[in-house]
N, C-alpha and C positions, 0 to 999 in steps of 0.2 A: 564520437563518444556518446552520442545523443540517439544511435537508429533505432534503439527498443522503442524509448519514450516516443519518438518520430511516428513509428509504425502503429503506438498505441493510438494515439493521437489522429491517425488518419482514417482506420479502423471506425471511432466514433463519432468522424466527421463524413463518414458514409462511401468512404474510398475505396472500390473493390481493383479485384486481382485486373481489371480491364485499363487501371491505371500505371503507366512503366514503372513512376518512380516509386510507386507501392509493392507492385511485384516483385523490382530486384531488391525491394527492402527486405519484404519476405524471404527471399530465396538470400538472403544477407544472415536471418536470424536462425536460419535452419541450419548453417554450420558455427555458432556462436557454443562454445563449449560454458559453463558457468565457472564464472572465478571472481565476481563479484558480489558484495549482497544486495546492493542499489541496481547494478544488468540484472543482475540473476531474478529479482523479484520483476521488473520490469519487462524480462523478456518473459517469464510466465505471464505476464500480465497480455501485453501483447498478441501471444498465441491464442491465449485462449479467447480473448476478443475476435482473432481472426476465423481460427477455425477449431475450436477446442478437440474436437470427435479424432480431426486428420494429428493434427500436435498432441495429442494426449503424450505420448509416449516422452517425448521432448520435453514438453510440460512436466510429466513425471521425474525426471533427471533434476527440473531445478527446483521440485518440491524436497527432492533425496538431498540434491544440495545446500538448502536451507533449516533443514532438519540435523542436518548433520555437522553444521557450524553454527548453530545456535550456542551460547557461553553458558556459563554458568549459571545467572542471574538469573535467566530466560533473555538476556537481548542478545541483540547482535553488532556486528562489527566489519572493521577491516581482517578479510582472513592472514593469518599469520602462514603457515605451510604453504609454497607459494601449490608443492604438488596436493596438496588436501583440495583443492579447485578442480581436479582435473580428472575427481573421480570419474570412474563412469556410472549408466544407470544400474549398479548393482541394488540386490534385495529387492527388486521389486516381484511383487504375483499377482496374479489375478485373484480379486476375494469378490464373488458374487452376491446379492447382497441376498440372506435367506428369505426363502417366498415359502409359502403354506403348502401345504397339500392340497390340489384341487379336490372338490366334494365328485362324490361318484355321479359320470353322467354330466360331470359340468365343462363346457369351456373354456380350455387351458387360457391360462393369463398371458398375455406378450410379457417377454422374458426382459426384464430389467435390464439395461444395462450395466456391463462386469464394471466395477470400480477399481480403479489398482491400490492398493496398501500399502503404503511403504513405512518400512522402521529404522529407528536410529541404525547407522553402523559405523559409528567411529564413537569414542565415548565422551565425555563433556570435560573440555579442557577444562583442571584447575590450577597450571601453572601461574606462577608473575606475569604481570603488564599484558595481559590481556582479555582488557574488559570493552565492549563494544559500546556505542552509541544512542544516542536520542533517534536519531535520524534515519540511522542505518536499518533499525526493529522498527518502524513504520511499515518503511518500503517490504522487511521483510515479510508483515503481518498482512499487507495488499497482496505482493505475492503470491502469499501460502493462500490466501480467501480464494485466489483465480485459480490457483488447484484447484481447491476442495471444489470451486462452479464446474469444474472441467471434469472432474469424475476420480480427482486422488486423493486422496481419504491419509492422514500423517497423525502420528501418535499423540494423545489426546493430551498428556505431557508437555507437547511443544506449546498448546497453546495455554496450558495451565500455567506454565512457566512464563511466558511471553505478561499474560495477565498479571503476576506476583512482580513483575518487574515493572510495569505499569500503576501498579497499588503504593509499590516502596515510591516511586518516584515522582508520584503526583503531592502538588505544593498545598500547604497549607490551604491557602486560597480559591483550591479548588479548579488552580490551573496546571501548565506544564511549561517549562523553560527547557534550555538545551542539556543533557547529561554523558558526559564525553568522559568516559576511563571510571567510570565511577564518582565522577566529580560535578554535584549539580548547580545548576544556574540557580544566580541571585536573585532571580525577576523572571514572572511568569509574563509569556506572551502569546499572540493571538494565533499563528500560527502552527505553532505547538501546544496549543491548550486542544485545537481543533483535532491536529492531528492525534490526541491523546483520547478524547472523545470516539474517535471512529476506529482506532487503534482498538481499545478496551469493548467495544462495540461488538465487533468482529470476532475475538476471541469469546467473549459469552455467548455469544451465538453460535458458533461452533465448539463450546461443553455442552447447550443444551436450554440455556435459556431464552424462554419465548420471549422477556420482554428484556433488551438489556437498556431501554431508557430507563427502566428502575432500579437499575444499580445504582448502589452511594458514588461510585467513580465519575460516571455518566451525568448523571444529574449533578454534579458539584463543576464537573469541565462546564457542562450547559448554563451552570448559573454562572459560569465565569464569563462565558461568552457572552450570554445575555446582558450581562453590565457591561462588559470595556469593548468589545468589539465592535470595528469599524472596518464596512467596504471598504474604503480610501486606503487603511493603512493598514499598517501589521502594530496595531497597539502592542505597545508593552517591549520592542525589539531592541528598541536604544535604551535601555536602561538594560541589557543582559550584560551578566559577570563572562560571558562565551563566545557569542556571536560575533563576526566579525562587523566591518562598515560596510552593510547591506541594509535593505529596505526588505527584502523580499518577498514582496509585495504580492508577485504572483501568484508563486510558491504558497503563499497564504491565502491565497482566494481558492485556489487549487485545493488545499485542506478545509477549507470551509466549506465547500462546495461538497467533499467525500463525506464530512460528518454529518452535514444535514440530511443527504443523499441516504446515507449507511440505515443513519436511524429514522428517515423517509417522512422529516419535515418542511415543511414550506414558510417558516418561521422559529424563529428561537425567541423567546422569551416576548414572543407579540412584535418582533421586529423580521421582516421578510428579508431573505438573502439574496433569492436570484435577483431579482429585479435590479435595487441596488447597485449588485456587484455586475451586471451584467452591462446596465447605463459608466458606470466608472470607465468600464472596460473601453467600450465601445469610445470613448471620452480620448484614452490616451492609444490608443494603436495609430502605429508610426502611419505614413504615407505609404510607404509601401508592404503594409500589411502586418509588421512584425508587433511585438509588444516586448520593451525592455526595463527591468526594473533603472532606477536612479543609485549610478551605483558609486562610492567614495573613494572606491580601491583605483590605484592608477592604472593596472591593467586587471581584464577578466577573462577567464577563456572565450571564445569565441560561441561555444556551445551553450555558455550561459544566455546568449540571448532566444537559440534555438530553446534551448529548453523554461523560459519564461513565454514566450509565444507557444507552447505548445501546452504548457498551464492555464495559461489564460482561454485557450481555446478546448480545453478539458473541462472550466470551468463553464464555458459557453453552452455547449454540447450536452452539459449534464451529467456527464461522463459515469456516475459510480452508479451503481444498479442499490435499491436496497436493499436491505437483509431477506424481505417477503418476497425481493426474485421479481416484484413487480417495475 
């Protein structure tokens, strides 16, 4: 349940096609149809890290897909139709991006490459009981960003929306807690304040604006993080009205690591993050290599540990590119 994250993961730890178990990973996501919003953003994610030029077209499938199950609000969710998953890549074209008229006697320009377009084609559920998550519109917002790197271009809508749902939902404080059906957490936490940072980031960046640290959004998550957060832990998680008995710890370093990343700081409020979190890290990795949150549930899937090991090494890695692409 974990091969997207797996592949992303290996991808940015420098794992090429020369390696088996990365190859049959690959040749694993190339038949992966989208029916999830946490696969589906992750196996965009994935591709385009691998080969975005060869995947565009794949890649484009789970941009159509997450465009096209986006709610109401602007978040997303668990999809309800289980056939709504299984669209195929319809509505896409090729939309070139327009270039000038060369001057007479000049030097044709190398031709851009085509961009694909894709537009809504299913319309925005407004039935009952289905309102999506905190969690789920992250991953979708990572997602949709590894499109747009990858050359597919989604209506401007999705991420205007996406945004407005992140504005209703950010806390007083200036953080973010879990919001699950419409119903939001009583206690902002560090995980999710981060994640809400690079979330809100992302979406300004693709309407248009050159600096989204100066958004009130951005700068109110950064001063939250700047006071309560901590490498060591996920401040603020045991006191949620939502969360279950988890630490997740990783998970949280893993969002700290994409917000500083996003918005291409080496310090939040005069306190430095890799360093820190990367000494923690290095601190608790099992013996044989893995890294597991401390967890209070009597059992946990099994992929929870694969996928707290592949966070923490996402965080290692450096994993998220900034907004300036550098």
């Amino acid at each position: 349940d974990a091969g997207e994250l797996v592949i992303l993961t290996l991808s940015h730890g420098g794992v090429t096609l020369t390696d088996p178990v990365y190859a049959a990973g690959i040749k694993a996501l190339e038949t992966i149809e989208p029916r999830f919003t946490y696969r589906t953003a992750l196996l965009a994610m994935a591709l385009s890290e691998a080969n975005p030029r060869l995947y565009r077209r794949k890649i484009a499938h789970c941009a159509q897909w997450l465009v096209d199950t986006q709610l109401k609000e602007g978040e997303w969710g668990y999809p309800g139709p289980e056939r709504g998953a299984d669209r195929p890549a319809e509505g896409l074209r090729i939309a070139p991006p327009a270039e000038p008229e060369p001057a007479v006697g000049a030097k044709p320009a190398a031709k851009a490459a085509d961009r694909l377009v894709i537009t809504r084609q299913t319309p925005v559920y407004d039935g009952p009981g289905q309102k999506g998550d905190f969690s789920n519109t992250q991953f979708a917002i990572l997602g949709l960003r590894a499109c747009r790197d990858a050359g597919v271009d989604v209506p401007a809508d999705t991420w205007k929306n996406a945004l407005a749902y992140l504005r209703k939902y950010q806390r007083p404080d200036g953080g973010f807690g879990y919001v699950m059906t419409g119903v939001q957490d009583e206690a902002s936490y560090a995980s999710l304040t981060c994640a809400g940072a690079c979330s809100a980031a992302i979406c300004l960046a693709a309407t248009g604006v050159k600096d989204p640290k100066s958004d009130a959004l951005v700068r109110k998550a950064l001063a939250w993080i700047a006071k309560h957060d901590d490498v060591g832990t996920n401040v603020g998680i045991d006191t949620s009205s939502i969360v279950g008995p988890s630490e997740w710890q990783c998970y949280h370093l893993y969002s700290l690591e994409r917000a500083a990343r996003v918005l291409g700081v080496a310090d939040i409020g005069g306190k430095p993050w890799y360093g820190p979190g990367a000494t923690w890290l290095l601190s608790k990795q099992a013996t044989d290599g893995h890294w597991e949150d401390t967890r209070k549930m009597e059992t946990a899937p099994r992929y929870y540990n694969v996928a707290d090991t592949c966070f923490a090494l996402l965080f290692l890695t450096r994993a998220t590119r900034p907004l300036t692409g550098k």
